[in-house]
C-alpha positions as CSV (number, residue, x, y, z in Angstrom):
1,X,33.7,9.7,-9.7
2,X,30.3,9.1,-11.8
3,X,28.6,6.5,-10.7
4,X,29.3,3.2,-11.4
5,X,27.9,1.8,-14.5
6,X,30.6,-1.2,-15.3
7,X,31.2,-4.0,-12.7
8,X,34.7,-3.4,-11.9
9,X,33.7,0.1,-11.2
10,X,32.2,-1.1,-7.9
11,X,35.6,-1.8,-6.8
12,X,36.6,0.9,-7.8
13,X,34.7,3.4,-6.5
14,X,35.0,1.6,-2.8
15,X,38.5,2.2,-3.5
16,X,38.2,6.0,-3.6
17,X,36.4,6.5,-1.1
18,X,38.0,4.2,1.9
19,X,41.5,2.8,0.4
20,X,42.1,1.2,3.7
21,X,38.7,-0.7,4.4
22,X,38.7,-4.1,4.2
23,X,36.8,-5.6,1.2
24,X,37.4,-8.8,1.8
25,X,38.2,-11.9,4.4
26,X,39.3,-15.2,3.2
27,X,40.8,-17.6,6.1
28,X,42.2,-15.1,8.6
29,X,43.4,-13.1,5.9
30,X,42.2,-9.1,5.1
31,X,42.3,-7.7,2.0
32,X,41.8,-3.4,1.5
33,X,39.6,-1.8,-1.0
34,X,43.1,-0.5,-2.6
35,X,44.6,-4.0,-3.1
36,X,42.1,-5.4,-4.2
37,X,41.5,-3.0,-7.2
38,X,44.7,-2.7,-7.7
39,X,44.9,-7.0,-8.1
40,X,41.7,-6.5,-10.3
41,X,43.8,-4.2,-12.6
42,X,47.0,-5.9,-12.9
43,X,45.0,-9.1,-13.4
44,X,43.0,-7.3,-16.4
45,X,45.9,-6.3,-17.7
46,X,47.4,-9.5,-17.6
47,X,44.8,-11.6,-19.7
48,X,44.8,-9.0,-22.0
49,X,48.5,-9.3,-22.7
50,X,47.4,-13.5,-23.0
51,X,45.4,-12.2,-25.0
52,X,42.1,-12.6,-24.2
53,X,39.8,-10.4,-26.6
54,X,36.6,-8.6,-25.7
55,X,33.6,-10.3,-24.7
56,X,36.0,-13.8,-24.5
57,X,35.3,-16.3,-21.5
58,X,37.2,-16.8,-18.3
59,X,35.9,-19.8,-16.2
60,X,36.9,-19.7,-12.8
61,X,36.6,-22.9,-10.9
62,X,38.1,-22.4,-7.2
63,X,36.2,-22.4,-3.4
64,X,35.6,-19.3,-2.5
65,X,38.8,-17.1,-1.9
66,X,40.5,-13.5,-2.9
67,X,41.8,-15.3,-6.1
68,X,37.9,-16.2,-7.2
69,X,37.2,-12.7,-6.9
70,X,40.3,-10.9,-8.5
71,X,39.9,-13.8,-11.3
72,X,35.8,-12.5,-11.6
73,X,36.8,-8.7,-11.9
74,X,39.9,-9.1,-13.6
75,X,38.1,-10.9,-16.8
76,X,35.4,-8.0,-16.5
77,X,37.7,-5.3,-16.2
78,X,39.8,-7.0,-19.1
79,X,36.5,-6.4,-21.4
80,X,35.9,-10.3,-21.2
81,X,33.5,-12.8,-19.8
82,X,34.2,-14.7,-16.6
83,X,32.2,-17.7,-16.0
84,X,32.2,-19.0,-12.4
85,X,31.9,-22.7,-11.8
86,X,30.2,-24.4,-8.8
87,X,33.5,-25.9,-6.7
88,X,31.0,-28.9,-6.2
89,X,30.6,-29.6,-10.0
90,X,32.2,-33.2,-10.8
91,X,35.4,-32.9,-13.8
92,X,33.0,-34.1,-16.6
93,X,30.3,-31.3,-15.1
94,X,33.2,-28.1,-15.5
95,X,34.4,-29.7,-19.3
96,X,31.0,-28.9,-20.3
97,X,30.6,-25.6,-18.9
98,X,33.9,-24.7,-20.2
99,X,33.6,-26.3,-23.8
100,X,29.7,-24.7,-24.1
101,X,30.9,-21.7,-23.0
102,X,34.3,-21.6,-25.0
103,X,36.5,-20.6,-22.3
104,X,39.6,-19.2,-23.8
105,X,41.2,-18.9,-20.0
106,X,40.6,-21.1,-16.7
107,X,41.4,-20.2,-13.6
108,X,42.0,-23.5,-10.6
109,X,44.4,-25.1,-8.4
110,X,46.5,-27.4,-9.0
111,X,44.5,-30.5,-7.3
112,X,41.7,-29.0,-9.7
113,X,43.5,-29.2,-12.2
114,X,45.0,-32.6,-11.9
115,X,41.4,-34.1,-11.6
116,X,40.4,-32.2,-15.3
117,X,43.4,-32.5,-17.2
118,X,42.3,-35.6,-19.0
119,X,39.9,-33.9,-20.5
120,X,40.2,-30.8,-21.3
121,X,41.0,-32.4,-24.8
122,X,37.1,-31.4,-25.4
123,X,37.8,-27.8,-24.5
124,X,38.9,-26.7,-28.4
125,X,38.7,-22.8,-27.7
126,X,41.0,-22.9,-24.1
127,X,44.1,-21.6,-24.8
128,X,45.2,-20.9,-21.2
129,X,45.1,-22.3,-17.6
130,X,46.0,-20.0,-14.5
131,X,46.9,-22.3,-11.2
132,X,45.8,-20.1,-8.3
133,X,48.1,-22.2,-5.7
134,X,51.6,-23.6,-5.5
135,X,51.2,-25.9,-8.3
136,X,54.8,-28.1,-8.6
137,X,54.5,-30.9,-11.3
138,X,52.0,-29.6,-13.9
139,X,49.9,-32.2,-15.7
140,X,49.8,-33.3,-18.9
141,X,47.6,-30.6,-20.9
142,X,47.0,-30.6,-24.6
143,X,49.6,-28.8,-26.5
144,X,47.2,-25.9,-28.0
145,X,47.0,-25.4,-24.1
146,X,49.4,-22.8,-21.9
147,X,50.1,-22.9,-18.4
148,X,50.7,-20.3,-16.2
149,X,51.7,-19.8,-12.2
150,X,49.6,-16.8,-10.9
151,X,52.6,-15.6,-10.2
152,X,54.3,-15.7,-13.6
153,X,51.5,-13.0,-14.7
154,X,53.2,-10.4,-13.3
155,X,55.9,-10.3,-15.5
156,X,53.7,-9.8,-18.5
157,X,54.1,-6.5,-20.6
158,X,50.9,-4.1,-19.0
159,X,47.9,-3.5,-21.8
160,X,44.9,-1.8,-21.6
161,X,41.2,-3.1,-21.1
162,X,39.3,-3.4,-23.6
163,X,36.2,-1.0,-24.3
164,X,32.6,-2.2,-23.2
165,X,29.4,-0.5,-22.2
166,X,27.1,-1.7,-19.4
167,X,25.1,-3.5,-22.2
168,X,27.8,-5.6,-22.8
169,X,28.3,-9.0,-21.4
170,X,30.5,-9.6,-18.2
171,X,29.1,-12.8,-16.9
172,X,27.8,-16.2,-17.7
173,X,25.8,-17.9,-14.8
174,X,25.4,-22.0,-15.3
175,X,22.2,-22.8,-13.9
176,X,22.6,-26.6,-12.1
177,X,22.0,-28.6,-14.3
178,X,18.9,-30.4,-13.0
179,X,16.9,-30.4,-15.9
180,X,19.9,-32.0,-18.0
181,X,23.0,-30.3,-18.8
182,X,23.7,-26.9,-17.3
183,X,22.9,-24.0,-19.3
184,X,24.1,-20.7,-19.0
185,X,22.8,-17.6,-18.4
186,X,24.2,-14.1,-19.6
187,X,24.0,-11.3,-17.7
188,X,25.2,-7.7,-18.3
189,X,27.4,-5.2,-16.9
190,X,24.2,-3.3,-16.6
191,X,22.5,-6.5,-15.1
192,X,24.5,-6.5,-12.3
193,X,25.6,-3.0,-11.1
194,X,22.1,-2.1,-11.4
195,X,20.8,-5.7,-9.0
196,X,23.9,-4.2,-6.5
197,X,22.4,-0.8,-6.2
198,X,18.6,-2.2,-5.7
199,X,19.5,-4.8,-3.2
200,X,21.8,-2.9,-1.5
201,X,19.0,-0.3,-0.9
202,X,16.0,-2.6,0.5
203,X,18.6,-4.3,3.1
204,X,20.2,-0.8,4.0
205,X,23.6,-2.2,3.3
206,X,26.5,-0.1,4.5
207,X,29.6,0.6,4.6
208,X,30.0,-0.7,8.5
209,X,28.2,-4.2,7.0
210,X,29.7,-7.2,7.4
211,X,28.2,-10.0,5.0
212,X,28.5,-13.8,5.0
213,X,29.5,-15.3,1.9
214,X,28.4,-19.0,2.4
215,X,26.4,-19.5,-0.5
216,X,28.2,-20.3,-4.3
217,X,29.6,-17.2,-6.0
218,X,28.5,-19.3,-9.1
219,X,25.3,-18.5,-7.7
220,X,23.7,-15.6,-8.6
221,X,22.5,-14.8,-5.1
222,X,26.1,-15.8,-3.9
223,X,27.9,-13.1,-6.3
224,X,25.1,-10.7,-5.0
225,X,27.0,-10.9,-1.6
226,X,29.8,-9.4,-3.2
227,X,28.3,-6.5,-5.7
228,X,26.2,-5.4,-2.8
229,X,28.9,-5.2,-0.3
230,X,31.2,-3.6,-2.8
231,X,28.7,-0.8,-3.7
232,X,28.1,-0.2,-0.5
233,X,31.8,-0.2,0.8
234,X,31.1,-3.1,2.9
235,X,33.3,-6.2,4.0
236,X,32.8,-9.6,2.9
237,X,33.7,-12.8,4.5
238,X,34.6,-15.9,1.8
239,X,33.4,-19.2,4.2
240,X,34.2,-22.5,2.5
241,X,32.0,-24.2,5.3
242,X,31.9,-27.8,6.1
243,X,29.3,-27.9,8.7
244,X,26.4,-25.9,9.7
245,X,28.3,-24.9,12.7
246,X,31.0,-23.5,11.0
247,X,28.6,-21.0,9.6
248,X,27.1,-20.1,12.8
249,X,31.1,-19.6,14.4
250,X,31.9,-17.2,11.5
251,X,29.2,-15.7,12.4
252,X,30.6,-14.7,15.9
253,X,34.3,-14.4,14.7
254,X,33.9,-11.8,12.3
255,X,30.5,-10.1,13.9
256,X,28.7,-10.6,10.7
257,X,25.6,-8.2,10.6
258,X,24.1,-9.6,7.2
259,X,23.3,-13.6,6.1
260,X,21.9,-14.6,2.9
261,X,21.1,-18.2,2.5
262,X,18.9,-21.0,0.9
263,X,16.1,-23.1,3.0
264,X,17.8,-25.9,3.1
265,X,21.0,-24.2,5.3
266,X,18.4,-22.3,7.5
267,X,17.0,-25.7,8.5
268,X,20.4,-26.8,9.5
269,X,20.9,-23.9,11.6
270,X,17.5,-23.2,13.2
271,X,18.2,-27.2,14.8
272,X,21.4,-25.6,16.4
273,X,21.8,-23.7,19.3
274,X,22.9,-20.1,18.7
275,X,25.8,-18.3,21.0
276,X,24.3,-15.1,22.7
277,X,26.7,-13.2,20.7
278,X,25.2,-13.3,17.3
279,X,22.6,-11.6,18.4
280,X,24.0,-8.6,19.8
281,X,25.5,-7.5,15.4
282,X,23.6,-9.5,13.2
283,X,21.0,-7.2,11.7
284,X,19.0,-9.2,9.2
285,X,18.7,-12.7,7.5
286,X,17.9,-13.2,3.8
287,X,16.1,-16.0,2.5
288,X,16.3,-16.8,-1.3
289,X,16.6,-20.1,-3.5
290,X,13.0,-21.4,-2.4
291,X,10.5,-21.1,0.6
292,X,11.2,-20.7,3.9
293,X,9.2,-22.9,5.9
294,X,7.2,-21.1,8.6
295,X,8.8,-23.4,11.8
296,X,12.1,-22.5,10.3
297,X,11.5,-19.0,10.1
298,X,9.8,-18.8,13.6
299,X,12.9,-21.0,15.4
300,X,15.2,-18.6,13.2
301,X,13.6,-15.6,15.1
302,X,13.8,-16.6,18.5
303,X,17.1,-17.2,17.6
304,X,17.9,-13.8,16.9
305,X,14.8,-11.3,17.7
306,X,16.1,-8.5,16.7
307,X,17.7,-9.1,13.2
308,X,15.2,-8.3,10.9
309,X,14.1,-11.2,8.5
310,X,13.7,-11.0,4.6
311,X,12.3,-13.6,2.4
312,X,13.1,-13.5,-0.9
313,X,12.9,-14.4,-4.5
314,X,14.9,-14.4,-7.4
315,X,15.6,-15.4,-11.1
316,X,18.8,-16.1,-12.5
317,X,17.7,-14.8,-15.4
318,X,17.2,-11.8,-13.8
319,X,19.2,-12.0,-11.1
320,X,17.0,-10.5,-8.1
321,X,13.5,-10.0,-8.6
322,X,11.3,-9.6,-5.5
323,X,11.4,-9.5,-1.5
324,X,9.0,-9.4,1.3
325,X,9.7,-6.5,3.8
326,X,10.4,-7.6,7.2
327,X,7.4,-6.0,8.8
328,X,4.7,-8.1,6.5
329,X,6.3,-11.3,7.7
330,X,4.4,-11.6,10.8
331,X,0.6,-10.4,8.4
332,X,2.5,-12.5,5.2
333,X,4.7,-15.3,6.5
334,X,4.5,-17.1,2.7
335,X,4.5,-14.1,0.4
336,X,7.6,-13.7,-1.7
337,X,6.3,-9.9,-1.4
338,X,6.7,-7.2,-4.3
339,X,9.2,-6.1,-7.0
340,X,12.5,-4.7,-6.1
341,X,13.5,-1.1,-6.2
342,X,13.8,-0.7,-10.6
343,X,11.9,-3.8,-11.3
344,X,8.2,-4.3,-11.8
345,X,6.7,-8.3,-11.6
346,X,3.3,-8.8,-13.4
347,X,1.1,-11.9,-13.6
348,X,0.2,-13.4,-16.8
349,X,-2.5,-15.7,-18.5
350,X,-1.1,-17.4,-21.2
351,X,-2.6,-15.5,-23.7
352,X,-0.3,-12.4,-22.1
353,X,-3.6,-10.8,-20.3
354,X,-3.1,-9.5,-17.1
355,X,-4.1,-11.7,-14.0
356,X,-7.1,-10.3,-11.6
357,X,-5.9,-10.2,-8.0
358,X,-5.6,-13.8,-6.6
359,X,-5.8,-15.8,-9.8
360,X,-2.8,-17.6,-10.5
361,X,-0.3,-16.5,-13.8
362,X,2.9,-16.5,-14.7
363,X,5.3,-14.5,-13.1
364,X,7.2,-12.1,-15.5
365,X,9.7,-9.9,-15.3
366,X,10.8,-6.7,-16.6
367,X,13.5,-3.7,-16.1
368,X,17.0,-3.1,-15.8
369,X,17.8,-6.9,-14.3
370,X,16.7,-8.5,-16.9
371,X,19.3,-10.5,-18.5
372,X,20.5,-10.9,-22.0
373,X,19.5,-14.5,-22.4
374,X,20.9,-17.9,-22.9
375,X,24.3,-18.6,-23.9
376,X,24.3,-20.3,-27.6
377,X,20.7,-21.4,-26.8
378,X,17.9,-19.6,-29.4
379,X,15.2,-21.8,-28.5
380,X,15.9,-22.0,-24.8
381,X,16.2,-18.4,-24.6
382,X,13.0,-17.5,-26.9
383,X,10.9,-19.8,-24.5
384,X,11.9,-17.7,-21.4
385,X,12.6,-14.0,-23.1
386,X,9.8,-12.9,-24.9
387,X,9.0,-9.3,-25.7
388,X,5.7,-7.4,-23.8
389,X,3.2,-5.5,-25.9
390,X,4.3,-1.8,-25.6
391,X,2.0,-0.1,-22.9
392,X,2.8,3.3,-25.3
393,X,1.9,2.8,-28.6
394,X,4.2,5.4,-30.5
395,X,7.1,3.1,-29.3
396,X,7.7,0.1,-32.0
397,X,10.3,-1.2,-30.6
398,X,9.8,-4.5,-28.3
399,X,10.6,-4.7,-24.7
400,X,11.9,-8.2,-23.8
401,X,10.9,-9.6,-20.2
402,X,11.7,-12.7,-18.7
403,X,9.0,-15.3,-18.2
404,X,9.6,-17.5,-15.5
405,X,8.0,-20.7,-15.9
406,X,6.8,-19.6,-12.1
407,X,3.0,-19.7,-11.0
408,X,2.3,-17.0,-8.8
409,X,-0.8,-15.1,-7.6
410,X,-1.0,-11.1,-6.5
411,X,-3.6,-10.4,-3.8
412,X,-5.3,-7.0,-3.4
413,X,-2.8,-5.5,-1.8
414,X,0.1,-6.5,-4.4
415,X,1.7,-8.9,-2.6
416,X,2.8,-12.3,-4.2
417,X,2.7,-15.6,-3.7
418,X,4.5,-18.6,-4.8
419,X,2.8,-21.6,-5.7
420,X,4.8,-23.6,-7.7
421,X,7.1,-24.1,-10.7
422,X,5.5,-25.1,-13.9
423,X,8.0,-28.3,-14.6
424,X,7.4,-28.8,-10.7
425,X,3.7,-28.6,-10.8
426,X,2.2,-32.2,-9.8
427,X,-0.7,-32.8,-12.6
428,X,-2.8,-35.4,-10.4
429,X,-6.4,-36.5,-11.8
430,X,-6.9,-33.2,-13.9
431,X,-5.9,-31.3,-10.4
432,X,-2.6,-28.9,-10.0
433,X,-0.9,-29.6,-7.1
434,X,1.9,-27.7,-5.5
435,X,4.5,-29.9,-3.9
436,X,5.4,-26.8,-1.1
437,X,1.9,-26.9,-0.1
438,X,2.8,-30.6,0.5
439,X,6.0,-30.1,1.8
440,X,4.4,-27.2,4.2
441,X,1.9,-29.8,5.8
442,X,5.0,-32.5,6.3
443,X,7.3,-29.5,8.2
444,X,4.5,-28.5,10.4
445,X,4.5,-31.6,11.7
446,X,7.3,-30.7,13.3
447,X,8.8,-34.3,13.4
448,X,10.6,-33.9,10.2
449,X,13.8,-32.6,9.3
450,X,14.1,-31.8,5.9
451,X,11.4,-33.2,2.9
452,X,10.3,-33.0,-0.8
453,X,6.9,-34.1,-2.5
454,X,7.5,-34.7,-6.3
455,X,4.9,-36.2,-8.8
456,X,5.6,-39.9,-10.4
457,X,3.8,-41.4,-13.3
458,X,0.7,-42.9,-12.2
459,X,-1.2,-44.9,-15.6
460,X,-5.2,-44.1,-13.8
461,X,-3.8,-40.5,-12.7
462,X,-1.4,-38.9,-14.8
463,X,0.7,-38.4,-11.5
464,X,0.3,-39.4,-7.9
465,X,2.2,-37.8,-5.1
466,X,4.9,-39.0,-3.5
467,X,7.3,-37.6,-0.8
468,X,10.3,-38.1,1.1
469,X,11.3,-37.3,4.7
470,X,14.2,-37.5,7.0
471,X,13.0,-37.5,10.5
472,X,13.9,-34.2,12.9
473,X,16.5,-35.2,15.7
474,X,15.2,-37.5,18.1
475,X,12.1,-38.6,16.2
476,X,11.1,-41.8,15.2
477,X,9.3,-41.2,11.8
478,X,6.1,-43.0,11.0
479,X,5.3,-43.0,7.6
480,X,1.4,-43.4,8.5
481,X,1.7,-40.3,11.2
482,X,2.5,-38.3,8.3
483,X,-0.1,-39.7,6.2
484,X,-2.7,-39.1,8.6
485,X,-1.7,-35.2,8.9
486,X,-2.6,-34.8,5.4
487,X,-5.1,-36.2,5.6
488,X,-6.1,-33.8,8.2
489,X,-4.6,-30.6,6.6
490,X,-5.4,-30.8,3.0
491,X,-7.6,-32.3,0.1
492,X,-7.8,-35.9,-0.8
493,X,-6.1,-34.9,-4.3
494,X,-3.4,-33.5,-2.8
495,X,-2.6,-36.2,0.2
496,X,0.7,-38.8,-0.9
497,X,-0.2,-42.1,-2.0
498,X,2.8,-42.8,-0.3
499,X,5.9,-41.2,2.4
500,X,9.6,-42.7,1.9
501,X,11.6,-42.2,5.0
502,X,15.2,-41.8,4.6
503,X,17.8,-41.8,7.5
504,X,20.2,-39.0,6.2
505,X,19.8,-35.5,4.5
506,X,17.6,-35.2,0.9
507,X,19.9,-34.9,-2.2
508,X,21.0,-31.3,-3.4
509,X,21.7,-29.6,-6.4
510,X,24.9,-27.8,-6.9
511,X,22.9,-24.8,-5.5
512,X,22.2,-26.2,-2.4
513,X,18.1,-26.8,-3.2
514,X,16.5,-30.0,-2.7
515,X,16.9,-32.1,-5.9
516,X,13.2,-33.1,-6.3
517,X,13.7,-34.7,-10.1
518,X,15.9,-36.7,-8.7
519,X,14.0,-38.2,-6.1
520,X,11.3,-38.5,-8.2
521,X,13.7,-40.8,-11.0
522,X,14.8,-42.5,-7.5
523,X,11.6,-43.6,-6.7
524,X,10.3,-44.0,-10.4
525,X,13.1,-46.5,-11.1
526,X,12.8,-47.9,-7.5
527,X,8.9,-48.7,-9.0
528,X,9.5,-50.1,-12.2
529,X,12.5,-52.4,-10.8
């Protein structure tokens, strides 16, 4: 077969070439290459006989399992558009992402289902729902709205797929929602084959692999788990997790050899104690979603010395973008590192000028990842896509890149560094203060657990700093300890005017990061009361 150029195609082509090879495990439960495409196909068919026209939407909101997947790959395969939604998004949350994104089909489960049916009223353009489960009593639904068992599809009439291109669109990725309503981000047949085929090459993914689905496959480095492992004719495992140590027993179960997850989780699971037998298959650990702090990466490796660790950085804009190879980590420890296999990252001035080596710019990226912008957003999606001056002048065409809203710097050597987001960015008496650098000091403590530093209005300073802490097991957390260690370990600018301790975990966005605007409108209102 050619190779694959069209999402489903990944599937596909795993198919060929090992039928019998599991693809996927959900709950004790394997699923071959071959079934699996051939549940991808009859579920094409299928919402094309609904019909579902080319390039129309398909939200999906169900925990991970074979019937996210097949609903993901059918609505790509179909020629349509599936829109995965975070299983931890409240009712009102998935009515917007479904309404903005004018759904035609969702995919859920009956107890879903129940808990949106009040509103889907708001939905105008849904014309179907799919229950995934055993659904008995349906709920009331508007009367422009179908719905279907999953296994009723079967007896539809078989149609063929519509015709796309690997320009065309086959996702839409809603960001969480921190900065106001969620927004959603388009990404391309193209998009995503080709940020399977680049990851897939810097981890050495094969088809022996075993990878760990725990993150979101709303998440753009959650669905990464899967296009990475299908290219490579690898075997995911779908973990709905509850607690940290449910991660780290799938882990031994199924003799995962590859874990991708955010800081947050890793903290969790460096504070556990690891069984013997993950270290004798797990290969490498992936970091992504923010940094990794330095105790958590060292307690990580004397966890498992000989996986191999990789710290990386991505856009869901642009779905993967750089990654630090494990042997700079010990020399680099908090570099994001360079530019993926088919990308290229530059640093920018604001007037579009190239950065010298060390000066902080704007983090920008170009090549195939790139994605096609924002969904029904102009203005959001000129402010981030903006087209490069040509580096050939007989081409008058414009090349669009994504501009981050990232501040980064590129040493000598080309490696980068992160230093803050620019709506992050704590403006404190004319100074620019990165709250990981904060947060860095507070970790290497080593009495804290898990913490954020934010910026609140201050009327002499602009902003002051602030930050919040949970203590690490076993500790009693002194506000003023803290304070005097930054004091110690950075510039008077930069120190907290003051350190909140909290007894349980920080607040998280759907994504699993630390929710820092939310702390910072907890502690603003908390202020002003």
């Amino acid at each position: 077969m050619p190779s694959p150029s069209l999402l489903q195609d990944l599937v596909a082509h795993a198919a060929e070439r090992g039928p019998q090879t599991v693809a996927l495990r959900a709950d004790g439960v394997s699923t071959t290459y071959a079934a699996l495409q051939l549940a991808v196909s009859d579920r094409a068919s299928a919402l094309v006989a609904l019909g579902v026209g080319r390039s129309e939407r398909v939200g999906v909101w169900l925990d991970k399992s074979v019937e996210m997947v097949v609903a993901c790959f059918g609505a790509a395969a179909a020629g349509g558009v599936f829109v995965p939604i975070n299983p931890v998004l409240k009712p009102a949350q998935v009515v917007h992402v479904l309404a903005d994104s004018g759904a035609c089909v969702l995919v859920t489960s009956a107890h879903r289902l129940a808990m949106l049916a009040p509103l889907l009223a708001g939905c105008s353009a849904l014309r179907h729902v799919i229950v995934a489960d055993a659904r008995g009593d349906a709920p009331v639904l508007p009367a422009t709205v179908a719905c279907h068992a999953r296994g009723d599809l079967a007896g539809l009439p078989r149609r063929p797929a519509h015709g796309v291109i690997d320009h065309d669109m086959a996702a839409i990725l809603y960001t969480s929602g921190s900065t106001g309503l969620p927004k959603g981000v388009v990404l391309s047949h193209r998009n995503l084959v080709a940020g399977a085929a680049s990851v897939a090459s810097y981890l050495d993914n094969h088809a022996d692999d075993t990878l760990l689905a725990a993150l979101p496959l709303s998440f753009d480095a959650g669905f990464s788990q899967l296009t990475t492992a299908f290219h490579s004719g690898a075997r995911v495992v779908l973990l709905n997790y509850l607690l940290p140590r449910d991660v780290l027993r799938a882990l031994v179960d199924e003799r995962v050899t590859g874990l991708t997850a955010v800081p947050a989780l890793y903290m969790q699971l460096a504070a556990l104690e690891w069984p013997e037998a993950i270290g004798t298959h797990l290969r490498y650990f992936a970091n992504t979603g923010g940094h990794m702090p330095r105790d958590t990466l060292a307690a990580l490796r004397r966890r498992v010395p000989q996986a191999r660790p990789f710290l990386m950085y991505g856009l869901t804009e642009a779905f993967r973008s750089t990654y630090l190879p494990p042997e700079e980590v010990e020399r680099r420890p908090d570099s994001i590192g360079k530019a993926i296999p088919n990308a290229e990252i530059l640093v920018l001035r604001e007037d579009g000028s190239a950065c010298e080596p060390n000066e902080p710019g704007e983090l920008v990226h170009r090549g195939a990842l790139v994605g096609l912008g924002y969904w029904n957003d102009p203005e959001r999606t000129a402010e981030r896509y903006r087209p490069l001056p040509r580096r050939d002048a007989g081409l008058p065409m414009p090349e669009y890149a994504v501009f981050s809203g990232d501040t980064v710097r590129m040493d000598q050597d080309g490696f980068l560094y992160f230093i803050g987001r620019r709506d992050e960015m704590i403006k404190s008496s004319g100074y620019r203060i990165s709250p990981t650098e904060v947060e860095e000091v507070l970790y290497g403590t080593g009495l804290v657990a898990e913490c954020a530093a934010f910026g609140v209005a201050h009327p002499v300073l602009g902003q002051c700093v602030q930050a919040v802490a949970m203590p690490a097991a076993g500790v009693v957390l002194d506000a003023a300890q803290l304070l005097s260690a930054c004091r110690t370990a950075m510039p008077a600018y930069m120190v907290p005017t003051d350190v909140r301790i909290v007894p349980g975990p920080l607040p998280r966005t759907p994504n699993g990061k630390i929710d820092r605007r939310r702390l910072a409108a907890d502690v603003e209102q908390l202020h002003g009361a």
